[in-house]
C-alpha positions as CSV (number, residue, x, y, z in Angstrom):
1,X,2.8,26.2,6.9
2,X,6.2,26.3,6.0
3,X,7.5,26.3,2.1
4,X,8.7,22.3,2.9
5,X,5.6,20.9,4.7
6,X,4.5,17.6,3.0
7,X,1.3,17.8,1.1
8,X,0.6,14.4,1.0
9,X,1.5,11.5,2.8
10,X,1.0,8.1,1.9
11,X,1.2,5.3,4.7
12,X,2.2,1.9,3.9
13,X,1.3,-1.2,6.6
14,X,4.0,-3.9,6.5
15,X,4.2,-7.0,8.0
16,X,7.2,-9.5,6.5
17,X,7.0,-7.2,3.5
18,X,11.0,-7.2,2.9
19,X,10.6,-8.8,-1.0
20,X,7.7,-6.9,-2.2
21,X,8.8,-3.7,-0.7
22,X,11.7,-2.4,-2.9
23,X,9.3,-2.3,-6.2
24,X,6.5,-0.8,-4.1
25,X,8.8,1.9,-2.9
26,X,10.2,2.6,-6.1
27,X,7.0,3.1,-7.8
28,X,5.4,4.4,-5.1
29,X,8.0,7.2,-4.6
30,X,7.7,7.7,-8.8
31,X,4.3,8.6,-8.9
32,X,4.2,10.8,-5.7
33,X,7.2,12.9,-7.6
34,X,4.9,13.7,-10.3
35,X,2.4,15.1,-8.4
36,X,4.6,18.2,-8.2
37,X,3.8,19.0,-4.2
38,X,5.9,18.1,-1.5
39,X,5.0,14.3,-0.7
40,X,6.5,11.3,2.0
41,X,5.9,7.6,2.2
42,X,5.5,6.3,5.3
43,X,6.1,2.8,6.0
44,X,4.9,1.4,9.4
45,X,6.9,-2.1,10.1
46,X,4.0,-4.0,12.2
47,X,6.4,-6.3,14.2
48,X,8.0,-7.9,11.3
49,X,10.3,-10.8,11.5
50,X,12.4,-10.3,8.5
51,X,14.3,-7.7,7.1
52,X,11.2,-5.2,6.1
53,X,13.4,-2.4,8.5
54,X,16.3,-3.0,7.0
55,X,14.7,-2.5,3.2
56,X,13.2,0.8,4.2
57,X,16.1,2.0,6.1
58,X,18.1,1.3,3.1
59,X,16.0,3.5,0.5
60,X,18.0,5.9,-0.9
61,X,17.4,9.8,-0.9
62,X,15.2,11.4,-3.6
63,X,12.4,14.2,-4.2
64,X,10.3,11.6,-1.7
65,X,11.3,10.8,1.5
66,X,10.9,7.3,3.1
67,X,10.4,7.4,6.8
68,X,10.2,4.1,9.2
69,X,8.3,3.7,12.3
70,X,7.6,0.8,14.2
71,X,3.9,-0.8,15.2
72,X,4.4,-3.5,17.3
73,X,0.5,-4.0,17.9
74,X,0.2,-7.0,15.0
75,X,-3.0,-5.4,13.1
76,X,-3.2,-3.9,10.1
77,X,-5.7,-1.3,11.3
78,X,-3.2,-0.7,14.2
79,X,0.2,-0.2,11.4
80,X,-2.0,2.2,9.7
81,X,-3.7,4.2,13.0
82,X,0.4,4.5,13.6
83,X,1.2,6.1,10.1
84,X,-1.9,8.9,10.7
85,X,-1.5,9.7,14.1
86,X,2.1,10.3,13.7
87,X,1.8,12.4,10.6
88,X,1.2,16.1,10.1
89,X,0.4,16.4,6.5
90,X,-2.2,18.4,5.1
91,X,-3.3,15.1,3.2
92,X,-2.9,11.6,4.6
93,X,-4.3,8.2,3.3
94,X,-2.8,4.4,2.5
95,X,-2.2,1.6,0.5
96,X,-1.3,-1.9,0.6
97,X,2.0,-2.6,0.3
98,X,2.0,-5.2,-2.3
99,X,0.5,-2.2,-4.7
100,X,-2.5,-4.3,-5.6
101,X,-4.4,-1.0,-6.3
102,X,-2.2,1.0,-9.0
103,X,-0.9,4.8,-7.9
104,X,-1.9,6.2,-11.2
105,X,-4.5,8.3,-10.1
106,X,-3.2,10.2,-7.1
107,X,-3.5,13.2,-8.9
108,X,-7.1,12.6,-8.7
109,X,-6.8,11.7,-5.7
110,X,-5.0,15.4,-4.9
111,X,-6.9,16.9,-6.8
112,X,-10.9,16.0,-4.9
113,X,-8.9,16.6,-1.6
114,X,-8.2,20.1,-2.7
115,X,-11.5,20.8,-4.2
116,X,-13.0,19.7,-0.9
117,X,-13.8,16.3,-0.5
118,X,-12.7,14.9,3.0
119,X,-12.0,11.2,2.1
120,X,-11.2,9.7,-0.9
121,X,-12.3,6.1,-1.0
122,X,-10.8,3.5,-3.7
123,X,-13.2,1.1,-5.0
124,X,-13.5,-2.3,-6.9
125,X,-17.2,-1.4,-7.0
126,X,-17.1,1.4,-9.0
127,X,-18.2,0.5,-12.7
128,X,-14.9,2.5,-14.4
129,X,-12.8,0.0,-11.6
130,X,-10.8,-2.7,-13.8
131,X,-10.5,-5.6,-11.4
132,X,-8.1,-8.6,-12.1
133,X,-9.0,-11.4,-9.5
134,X,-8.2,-14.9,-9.0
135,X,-10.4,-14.9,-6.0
136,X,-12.4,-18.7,-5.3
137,X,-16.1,-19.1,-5.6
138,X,-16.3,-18.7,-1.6
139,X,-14.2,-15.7,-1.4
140,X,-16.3,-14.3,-3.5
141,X,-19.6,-15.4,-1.8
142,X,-18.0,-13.9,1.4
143,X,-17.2,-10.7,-0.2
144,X,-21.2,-9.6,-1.0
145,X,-22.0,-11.1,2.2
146,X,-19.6,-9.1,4.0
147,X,-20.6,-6.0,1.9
148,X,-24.2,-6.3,2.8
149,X,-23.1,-6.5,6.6
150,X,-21.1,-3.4,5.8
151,X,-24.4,-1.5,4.4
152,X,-25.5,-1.3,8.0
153,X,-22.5,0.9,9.0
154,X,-21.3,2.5,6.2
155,X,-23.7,3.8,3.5
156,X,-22.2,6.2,1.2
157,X,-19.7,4.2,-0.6
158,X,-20.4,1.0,-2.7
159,X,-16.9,-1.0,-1.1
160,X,-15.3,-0.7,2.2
161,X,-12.6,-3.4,1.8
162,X,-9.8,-1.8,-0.9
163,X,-6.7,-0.2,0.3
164,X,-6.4,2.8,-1.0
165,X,-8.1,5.6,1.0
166,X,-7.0,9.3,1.6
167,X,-8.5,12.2,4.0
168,X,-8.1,15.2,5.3
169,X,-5.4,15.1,7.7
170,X,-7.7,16.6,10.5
171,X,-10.4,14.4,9.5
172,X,-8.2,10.9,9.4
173,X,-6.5,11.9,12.8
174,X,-9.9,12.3,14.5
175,X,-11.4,8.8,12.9
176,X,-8.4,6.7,14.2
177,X,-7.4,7.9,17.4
178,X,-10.3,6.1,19.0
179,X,-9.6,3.6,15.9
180,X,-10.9,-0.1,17.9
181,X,-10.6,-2.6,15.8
182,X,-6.9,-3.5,14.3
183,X,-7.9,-6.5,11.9
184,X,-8.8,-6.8,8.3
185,X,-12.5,-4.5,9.0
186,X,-10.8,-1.7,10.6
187,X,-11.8,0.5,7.5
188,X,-15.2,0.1,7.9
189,X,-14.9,1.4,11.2
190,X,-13.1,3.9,10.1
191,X,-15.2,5.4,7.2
192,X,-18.5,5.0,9.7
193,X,-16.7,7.6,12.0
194,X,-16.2,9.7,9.3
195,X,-19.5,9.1,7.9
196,X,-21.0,9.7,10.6
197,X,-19.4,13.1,11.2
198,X,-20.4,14.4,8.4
199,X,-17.6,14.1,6.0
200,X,-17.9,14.6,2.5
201,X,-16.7,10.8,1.1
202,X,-16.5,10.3,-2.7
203,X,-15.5,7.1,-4.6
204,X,-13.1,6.5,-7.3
205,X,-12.8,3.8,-9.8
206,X,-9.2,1.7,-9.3
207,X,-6.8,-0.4,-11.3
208,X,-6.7,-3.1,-9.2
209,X,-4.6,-6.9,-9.7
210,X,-5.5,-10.1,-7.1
211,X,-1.6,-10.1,-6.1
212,X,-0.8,-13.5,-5.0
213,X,0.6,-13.8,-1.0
214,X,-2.7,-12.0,0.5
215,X,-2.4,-11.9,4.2
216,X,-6.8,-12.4,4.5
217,X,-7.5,-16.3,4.7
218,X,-11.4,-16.8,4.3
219,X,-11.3,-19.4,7.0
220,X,-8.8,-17.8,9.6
221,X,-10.1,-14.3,8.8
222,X,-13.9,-14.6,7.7
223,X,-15.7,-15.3,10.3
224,X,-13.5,-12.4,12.7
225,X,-14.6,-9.8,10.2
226,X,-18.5,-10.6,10.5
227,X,-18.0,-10.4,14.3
228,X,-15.9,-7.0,14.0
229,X,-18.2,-5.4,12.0
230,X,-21.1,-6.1,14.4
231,X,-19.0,-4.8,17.4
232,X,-18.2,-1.8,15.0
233,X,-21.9,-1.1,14.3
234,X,-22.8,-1.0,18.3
235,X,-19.6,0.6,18.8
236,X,-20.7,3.7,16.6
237,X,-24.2,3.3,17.7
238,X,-23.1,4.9,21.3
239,X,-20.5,7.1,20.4
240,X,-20.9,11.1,20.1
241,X,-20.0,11.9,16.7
242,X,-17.2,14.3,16.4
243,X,-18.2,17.2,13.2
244,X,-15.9,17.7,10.5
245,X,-16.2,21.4,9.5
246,X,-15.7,22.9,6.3
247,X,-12.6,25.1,5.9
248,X,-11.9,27.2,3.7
249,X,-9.5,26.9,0.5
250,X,-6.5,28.9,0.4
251,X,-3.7,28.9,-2.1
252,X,-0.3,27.9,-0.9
253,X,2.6,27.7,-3.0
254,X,4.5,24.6,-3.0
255,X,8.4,23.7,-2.5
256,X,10.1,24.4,-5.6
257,X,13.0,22.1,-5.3
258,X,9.4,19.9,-6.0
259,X,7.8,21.9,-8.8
260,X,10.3,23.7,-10.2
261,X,8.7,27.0,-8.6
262,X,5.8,26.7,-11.2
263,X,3.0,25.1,-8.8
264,X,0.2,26.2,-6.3
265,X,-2.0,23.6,-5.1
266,X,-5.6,25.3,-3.5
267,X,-5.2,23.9,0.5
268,X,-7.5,24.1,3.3
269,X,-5.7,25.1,6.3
């Protein structure tokens, strides 16, 4: 692993995202910097019709690069699958791109992956999670029903739905190459793979604001999700789990154009 490798690298799904992007990038890009390892943002246009490219193309240079690729399977399970597969970090994971969950704890985010942990799984459901939501009275009836579909899948994490995850790069890339389902469940089969395998998964409490312009409709989307997650849970049912087996922690320094040549982050090769 050369002195330049990125660390951690943080894919962002974006369809039509060309107004909201430019303050996501910018506070994106500023917490990542403070991390003090070698970090990227990648943002994965999902066959937008406005200018999303142009905005991303147009970032200008700093400590975090901005790399563009192009998904033009319309899914956001399919813009993020893009993001992992194409990365090589040691670290890879994703949020949404109108920054709904808050960056402020990467660190701790950093911090569990190099102690160990596998995935990193944000959550509303955790009881340190402040939650602002203007959600409707059968949004919100849909959301435990959904979660207590999702119980028969996943089982070691209290929410599926938030975006903000992050893995072990070997451990993402193995969960979303055979990644099925592109719509609004795709994390929960996602987390089941890893689950499944083995992986150790550990929740985090998340700052987290209802962020008006949500691409999930209740009525257009609802229903799809039931039916996903019950073609998820056979899905997983016949598959051959795939182990994810411990490494073990080494210490490798990190770029100091990054860190000023004072930092070494404990990685797992």
């Amino acid at each position: 692993m050369s002195s330049d490798a990125v660390v951690l690298d943080v894919v962002v799904p974006a369809f039509n995202e060309a107004d909201r992007l430019p303050d996501t990038l910018l506070l994106l890009r500023a917490a990542l910097a403070g991390l003090d390892v070698p970090c990227r943002v990648t943002v994965v246009d999902n066959a937008s019709t406005d200018a999303t490219a142009k905005v991303v193309s147009s970032a200008l240079p700093g400590t975090v690069p901005v790399r563009l690729l192009w998904c033009g399977e319309r899914g956001k399970g399919f813009a993020v699958r893009t993001g992992v597969l194409a990365s090589d970090a040691r670290y890879v994971g994703f949020c949404d791109a109108d920054l709904a969950t808050a960056p402020d704890n990467l660190g701790q985010v950093l911090g569990l992956l190099t102690k160990g942990v596998d995935v990193v799984v944000g959550s509303r459901a955790h009881p340190e999670s402040v939650v602002q939501e203007r959600h409707s009275l059968l949004r919100r009836w849909g959301a435990v029903a959904f979660r207590g579909a999702v119980r028969q899948v996943v089982r070691s994490v209290g929410e599926t739905q938030c975006g903000f995850k992050f893995f072990r790069g070997d451990v993402a890339r193995r969960a979303f190459a055979p990644l099925r389902c592109g719509g609004f469940a795709f994390d929960v089969e996602v987390l089941g793979r890893v689950e499944r395998a083995g992986a150790r998964l550990q929740e985090i409490p998340v700052n987290w604001v209802d962020v008006p312009g949500s691409r999930f409709s209740p009525v257009r989307h609802g229903w799809q999700s039931f039916v996903d997650v019950a073609k998820i849970r056979w899905r997983l049912r016949h598959a051959n789990a795939v182990s994810t087996t411990p490494v073990p922690v080494v210490a490798i320094p990190v770029a100091p154009d990054v860190t000023t040549g004072a930092a070494t982050v404990g990685l797992r090769p």
